[in-house]
C-alpha positions, 0 to 999 in steps of 0.5 A, a space after each residue: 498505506 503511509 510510508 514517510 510523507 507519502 500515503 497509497 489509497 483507494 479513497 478519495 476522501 483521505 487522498 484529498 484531505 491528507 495532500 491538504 497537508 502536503 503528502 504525496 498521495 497515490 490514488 489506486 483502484 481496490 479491485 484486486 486486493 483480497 478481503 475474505 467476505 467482502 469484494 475488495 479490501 484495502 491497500 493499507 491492510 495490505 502493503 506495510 512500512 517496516 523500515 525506513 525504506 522497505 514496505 511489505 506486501 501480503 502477497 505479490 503486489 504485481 497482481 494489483 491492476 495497477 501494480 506499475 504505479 505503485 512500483 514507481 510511486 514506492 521507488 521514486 520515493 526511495 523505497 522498495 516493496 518485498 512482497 511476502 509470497 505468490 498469492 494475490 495482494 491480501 489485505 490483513 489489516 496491517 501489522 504494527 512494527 516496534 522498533 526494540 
């Protein structure tokens, strides 16, 4: 997930080239993330910057095992995360927002 200059991953590749550039990284465990047919999906499919101070979860991003961390990292960002329903967080490969 890549909100502002900040960036939420589950890969240690790209936590370690993107803080070569100066983003804020949040390395997180992918476990608990849904992905139909596979084991695990991934947070940016499931966690989404639609404004700029709000991000989106598919799902309750307090199912996430490290739902805590995340809450703070987004909150002392200065963003909130409104989450789209019950159900575990679901990766759904992200949404495109357009700003019209």
């Amino acid at each position: 997930a890549v909100f502002d200059n900040n960036v939420i991953t589950a890969d240690r590749g790209i936590a370690s080239a993107v803080a070569e550039y100066g983003a804020d990284v949040l390395l997180v465990d992918p476990g608990t993330i849904v992905l139909e047919g596979y084991g695990y999906g991934f947070i940016g499919g499931a966690l989404v910057c639609v404004s700029d101070d709000t991000l989106v979860s598919f799902g309750d991003i307090r199912c996430h095992m490290q739902a805590e961390e995340v809450l703070s990292f987004v909150a002392d960002k200065g963003f909130k995360i409104v989450r789209s329903g019950d159900l575990p967080i679901c990766d759904h490969g992200g949404i495109l927002v357009l700003n019209v």
